[in-house]
N, C-alpha and C positions, 0 to 999 in steps of 0.2 A: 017433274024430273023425267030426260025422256032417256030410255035403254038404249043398250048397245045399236047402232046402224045397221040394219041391217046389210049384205052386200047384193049383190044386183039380183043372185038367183032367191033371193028372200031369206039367205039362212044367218045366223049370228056371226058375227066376227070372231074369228079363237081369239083367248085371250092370254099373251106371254108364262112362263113357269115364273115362279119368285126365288131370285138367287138365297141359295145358303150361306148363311150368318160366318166371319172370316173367324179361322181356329187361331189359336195361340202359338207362338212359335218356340217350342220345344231345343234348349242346347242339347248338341250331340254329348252322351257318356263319357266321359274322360276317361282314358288307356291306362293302365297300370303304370306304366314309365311315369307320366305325365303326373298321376299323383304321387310318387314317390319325391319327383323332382320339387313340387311342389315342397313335400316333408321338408326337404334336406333347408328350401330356401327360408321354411319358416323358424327352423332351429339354429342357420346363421342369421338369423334376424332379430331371435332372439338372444343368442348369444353378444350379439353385438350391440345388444341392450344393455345388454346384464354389464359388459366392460364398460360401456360411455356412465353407468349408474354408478360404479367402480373408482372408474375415474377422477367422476365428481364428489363423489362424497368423500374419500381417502386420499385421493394424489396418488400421482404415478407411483413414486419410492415406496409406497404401501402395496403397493399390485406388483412391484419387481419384487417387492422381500415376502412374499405372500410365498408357501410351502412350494404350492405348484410352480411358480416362477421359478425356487432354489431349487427344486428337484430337475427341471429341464437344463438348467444351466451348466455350462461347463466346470468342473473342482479347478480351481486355482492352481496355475504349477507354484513349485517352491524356488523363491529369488535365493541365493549362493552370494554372497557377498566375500571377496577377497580382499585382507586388509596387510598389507605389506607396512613393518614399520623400520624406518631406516635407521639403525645405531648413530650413537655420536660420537661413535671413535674410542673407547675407553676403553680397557681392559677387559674391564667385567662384563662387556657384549660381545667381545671375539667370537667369529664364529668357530662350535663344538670341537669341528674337522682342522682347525689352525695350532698348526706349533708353535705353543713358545718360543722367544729368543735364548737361544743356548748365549747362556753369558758368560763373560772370556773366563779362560782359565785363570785361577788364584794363583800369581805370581810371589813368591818370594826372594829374597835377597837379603845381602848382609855384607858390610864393606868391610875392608884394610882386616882380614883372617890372615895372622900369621902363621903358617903351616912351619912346624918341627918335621925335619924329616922323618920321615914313616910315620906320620900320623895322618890320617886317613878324616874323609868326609861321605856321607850316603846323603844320598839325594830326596830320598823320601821322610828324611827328618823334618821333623816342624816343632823347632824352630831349628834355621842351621846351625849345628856343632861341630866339632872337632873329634874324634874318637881317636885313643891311644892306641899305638900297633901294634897291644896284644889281642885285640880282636879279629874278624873275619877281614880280607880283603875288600877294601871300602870303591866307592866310584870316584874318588881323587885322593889321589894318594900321590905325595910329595916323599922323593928320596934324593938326596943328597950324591948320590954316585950316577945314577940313571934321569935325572928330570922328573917330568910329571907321568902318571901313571894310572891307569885304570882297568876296573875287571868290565869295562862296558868299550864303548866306540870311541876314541879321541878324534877331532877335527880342527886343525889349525889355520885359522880364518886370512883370508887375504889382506893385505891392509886398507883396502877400500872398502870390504864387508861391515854393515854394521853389527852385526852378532843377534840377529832376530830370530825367534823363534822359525819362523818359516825359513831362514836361510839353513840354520843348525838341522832342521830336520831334511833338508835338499840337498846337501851336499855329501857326497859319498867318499871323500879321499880318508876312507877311517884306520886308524893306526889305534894302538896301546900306550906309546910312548912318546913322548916330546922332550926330545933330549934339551938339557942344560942350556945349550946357546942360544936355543929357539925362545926362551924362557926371556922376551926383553920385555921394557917397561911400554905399556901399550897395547901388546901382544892378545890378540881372542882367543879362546879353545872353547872351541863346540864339547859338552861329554852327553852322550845317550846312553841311559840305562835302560833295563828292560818299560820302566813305567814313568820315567823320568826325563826330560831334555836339563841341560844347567849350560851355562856359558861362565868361563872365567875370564876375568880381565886381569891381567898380570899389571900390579900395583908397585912392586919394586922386584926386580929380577930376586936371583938366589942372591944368598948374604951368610957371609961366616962371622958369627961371632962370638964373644966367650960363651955367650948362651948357647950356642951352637947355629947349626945350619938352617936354614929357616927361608922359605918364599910367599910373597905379603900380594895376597890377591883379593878380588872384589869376586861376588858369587851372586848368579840368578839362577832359580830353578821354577822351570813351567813342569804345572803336575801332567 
């Protein structure tokens, strides 16, 4: 085995250095940021475990009624429900605020009264009678010298007039007296008392007889 060559002036040849063996390559230290950030992603990852684990084993309707679901949720408002019910017209549903029908006045009447003279009739009788003329001044009173006669309003109707309550109460030509001629068969008279309206209809004029004097009417009285 022969040595190194020598070189031309006789001396040995140098012989190169031996490289150094290659080092390991070291990651740089992670930043404080960098492992926080880290944290945050491992506990949505695992949170996002833990729901798909949830998921599956429960179903959704168990993960929405689960405490923490009802507590985050909105409280329900309250539904108002308005229920209008329509009557069927009866009576016994009127509304509270509705007046009754005012129903008509209780008319009475009484036909073919022969009035004696000076016998008298009041209006607020029920039923019609006659009263003898030793009493008070009546609201038709029949005398034999003067005609018909009243301590209230006399009115003697037109011959077109029917003798209605609303005409007797509208007509103002009031007198006390209706003398004897005016007394024919046909004939109306309005009488108003303080609390009474009456209409007579002259049934047979005056008439003398042995019974005496006497005039034969028909009578209606609104209270």
């Amino acid at each position: 085995m022969s040595g190194p060559n020598p070189d031309s002036t006789g001396s040995p040849a140098p012989v190169p250095p031996t490289p150094a063996p290659p080092q390991p390559l070291v990651p740089p230290s992670p930043t404080p940021s960098s492992r926080r950030l880290g944290e945050w992603a491992a506990v949505v990852s695992a949170l996002a475990g833990v729901a798909g684990v949830l998921l599956g084993f429960f179903g959704l309707p168990t993960v929405l009624n689960s405490p923490t679901a009802r507590a985050s949720a909105p409280a329900p408002q309250p539904t108002v429900t308005v229920t209008h019910t329509v009557g069927t017209g009866s009576a016994s549903q009127a509304p509270p605020d509705t007046a009754p029908p005012v129903p008509n006045p209780t008319t009475l009447s009484k036909a073919n009264i022969r009035m004696p003279s000076d016998f008298y009739i009041l209006l607020a009788d029920n039923p019609i009678q006659l009263h003898a003329p030793d009493g008070p001044r009546g609201d038709i009173i029949y005398n034999s010298f003067n005609g018909l006669e009243s301590r209230g309003n006399l009115v003697k109707l037109d011959p077109g007039q029917k003798g209605s309550l609303e005409e007797c109460k509208a007509d103002t030509r009031y007198t006390n007296i209706i003398r004897k001629p005016a007394l024919t068969k046909g004939s109306r008279i309005c009488v108003l008392s303080r609390d009474h309206v009456g209409l007579v209809t002259v049934r047979e004029g005056p008439q003398t007889r042995d019974d005496g004097d006497f005039l034969t009417v028909d009578l209606t009285v609104w209270p």
